[in-house]
N, C-alpha and C positions, 0 to 999 in steps of 0.2 A: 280575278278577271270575270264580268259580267259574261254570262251565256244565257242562250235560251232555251227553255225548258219547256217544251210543248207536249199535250195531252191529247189525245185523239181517243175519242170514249168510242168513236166507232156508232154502232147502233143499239149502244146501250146505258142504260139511265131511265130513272123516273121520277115523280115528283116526290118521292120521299127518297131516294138514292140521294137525290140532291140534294136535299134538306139536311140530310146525314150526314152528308160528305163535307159540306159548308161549315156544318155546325166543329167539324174538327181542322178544317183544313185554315180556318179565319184563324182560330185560336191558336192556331199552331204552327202559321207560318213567317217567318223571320230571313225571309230571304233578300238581296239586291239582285239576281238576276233578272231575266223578262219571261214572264208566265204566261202563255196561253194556254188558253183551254176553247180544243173545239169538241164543245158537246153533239148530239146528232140536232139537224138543224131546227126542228117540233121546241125545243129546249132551251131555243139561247138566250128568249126575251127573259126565262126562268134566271136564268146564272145572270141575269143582269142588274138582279135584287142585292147581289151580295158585291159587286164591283163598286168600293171605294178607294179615292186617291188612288187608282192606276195601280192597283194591288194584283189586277189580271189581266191579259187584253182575253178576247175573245176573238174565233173566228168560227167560218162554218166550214161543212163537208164538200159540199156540193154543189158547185152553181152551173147554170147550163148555159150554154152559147147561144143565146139568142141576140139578133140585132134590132136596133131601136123601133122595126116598124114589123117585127114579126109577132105574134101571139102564140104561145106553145105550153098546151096543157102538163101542167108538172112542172113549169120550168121557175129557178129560180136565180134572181137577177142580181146583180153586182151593189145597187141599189138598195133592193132589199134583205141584204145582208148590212149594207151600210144602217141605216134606219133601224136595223135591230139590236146595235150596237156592236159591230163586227169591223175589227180593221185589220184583219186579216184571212185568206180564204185558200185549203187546202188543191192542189192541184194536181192529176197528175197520180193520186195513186195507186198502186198495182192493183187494189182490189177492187179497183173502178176504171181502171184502163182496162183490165178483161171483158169489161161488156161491152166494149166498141168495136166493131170491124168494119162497117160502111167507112167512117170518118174518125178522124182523131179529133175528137171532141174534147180532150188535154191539151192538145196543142193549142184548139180554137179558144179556150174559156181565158186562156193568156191573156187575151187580146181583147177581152171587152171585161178585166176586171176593175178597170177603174179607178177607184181611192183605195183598193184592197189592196194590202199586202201580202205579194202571193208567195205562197211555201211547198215549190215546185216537186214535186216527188218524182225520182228516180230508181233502180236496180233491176238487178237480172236476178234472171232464176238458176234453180238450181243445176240445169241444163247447161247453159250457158257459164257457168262457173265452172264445172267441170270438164267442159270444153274448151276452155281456155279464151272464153270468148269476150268474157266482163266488161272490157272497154271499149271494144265495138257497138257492146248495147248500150252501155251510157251515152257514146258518141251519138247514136241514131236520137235516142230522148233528149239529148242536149240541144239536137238543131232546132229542135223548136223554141228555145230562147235564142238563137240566133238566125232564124229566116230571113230568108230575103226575098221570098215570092211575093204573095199576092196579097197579105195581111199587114197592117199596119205595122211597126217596128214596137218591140218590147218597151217601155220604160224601165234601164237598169235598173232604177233604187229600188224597184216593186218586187224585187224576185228572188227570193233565199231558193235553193236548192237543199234537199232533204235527200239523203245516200239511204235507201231502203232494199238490203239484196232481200228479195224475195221470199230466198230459200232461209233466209234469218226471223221471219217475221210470223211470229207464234209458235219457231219449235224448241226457244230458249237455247240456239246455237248464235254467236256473233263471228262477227272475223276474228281473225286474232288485232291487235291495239296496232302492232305495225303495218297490216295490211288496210285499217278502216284509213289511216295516216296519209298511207299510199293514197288510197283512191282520193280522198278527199284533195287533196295537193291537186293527182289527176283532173279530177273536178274543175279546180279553181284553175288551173293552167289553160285545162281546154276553153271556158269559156270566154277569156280574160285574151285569149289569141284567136274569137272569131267571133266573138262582140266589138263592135266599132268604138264602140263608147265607155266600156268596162275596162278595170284593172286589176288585177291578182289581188288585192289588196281589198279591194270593193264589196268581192265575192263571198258572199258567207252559206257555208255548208253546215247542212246538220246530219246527223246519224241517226238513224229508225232500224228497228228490228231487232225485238228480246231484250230491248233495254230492262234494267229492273234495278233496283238498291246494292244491290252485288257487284254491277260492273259498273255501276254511272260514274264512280271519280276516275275508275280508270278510265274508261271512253270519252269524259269532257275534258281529260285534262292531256290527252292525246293533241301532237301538233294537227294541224289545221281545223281540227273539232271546233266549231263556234255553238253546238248544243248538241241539243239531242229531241226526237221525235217519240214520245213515249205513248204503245199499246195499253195491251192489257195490264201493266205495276202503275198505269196513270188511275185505273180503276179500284185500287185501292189508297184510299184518303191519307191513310199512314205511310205507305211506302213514297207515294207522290210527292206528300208533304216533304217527306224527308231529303228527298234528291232535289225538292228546291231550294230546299235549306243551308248544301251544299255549298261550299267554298273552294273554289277554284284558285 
């Protein structure tokens, strides 16, 4: 069964990382699943050297909510992630949802992504885990795929959701395979019963946090698993490779 296998290098990389990483990761991958890689965004026109026949899609980190007649130093548009060769664009996640507090600037970039494919990021912290509280935070992050204020209405086809607990992400702990199962089901029920438009069926979740070569068949071959969101094992060319090579 096809899954997607996404790489998030995060803010690391350079022009000979790449070079290195390409030179083994071409040679040596033999996969049918769907590959992206988002490199940090200085990079992507780079990785677009080595993109043949749909052998990866690309997306980027970070685009900023600006609207068509605003001007905003730093910002980067839905647009010019298209034009860079990007069809898809990361949203939403925890290590860039902590810098906001005026405005939900995750919720906003939804709504002006455009032709992007957006790969929504979700989870609670460790807090919140412990508190028994997990589904209340997903609930609060999920109404932003399903508002009904003052913003335009989502395009379902544009929006994968990405299950990222917090407290999983860089300390090489996961859930256990029947609790990622749970939420993920969770996931696709909630949204599938307060999306107008959406059906359980539709909804595709991925899993982030401590992925690595060790857990990846067990976590994509878990029921409602449709991929996986890969850290820091995406930054090594050998491990990466291998978990796309995977057979589900």
């Amino acid at each position: 069964m096809k899954k997607i296998i996404a790489a998030n290098w995060k803010n690391n990389g350079s022009k000979k990382f790449i070079k290195d990483y390409f030179d083994y990761f071409l040679k040596n991958l033999v996969s049918n699943n769907e590959i992206i890689i988002f490199p940090p965004d200085l990079y992507i026109d780079k990785l677009n050297h080595y993109r043949d026949k749909d052998n990866f899609n690309l997306g980027g980190q970070n685009m900023t909510y600006v609207c068509d007649d605003v001007t905003q130093t730093s910002g980067l548009s839905s647009d010019m992630f298209i034009d860079n060769g990007c069809n898809y664009i990361l949203v939403g996640h925890s290590e860039v949802r902590g810098q906001y507090t005026a405005c939900n600037e995750a919720a906003k970039s939804l709504y002006v992504s455009n032709d992007l494919q957006v790969i929504f990021c979700i989870g609670e912290s460790a807090d919140a885990k412990k508190n028994g509280n997990t589904q209340n935070v997903l609930i609060k992050q999920l109404e932003d795929l399903c508002k009904k204020g003052n913003y335009p209405k989502v395009n379902p086809k544009k929006v994968i959701v990405a299950y990222e607990p917090v407290w999983a992400i860089g300390t090489g702990n996961i859930p256990k395979i029947d609790d990622i199962s749970f939420i993920h089901r969770f996931i696709k029920t909630y949204v599938s019963e307060n999306h107008p438009f959406l059906k359980e069926k539709d909804i595709m979740v991925l899993y982030g946090g401590s992925v690595s070569l060790k857990n990846a068949q067990d976590i994509l071959s878990a029921r409602y698993v449709d991929g996986v969101l890969i850290g820091g094992a995406s930054l090594d060319a050998e491990e990466f490779t291998k978990i796309c090579n995977l057979k589900i």
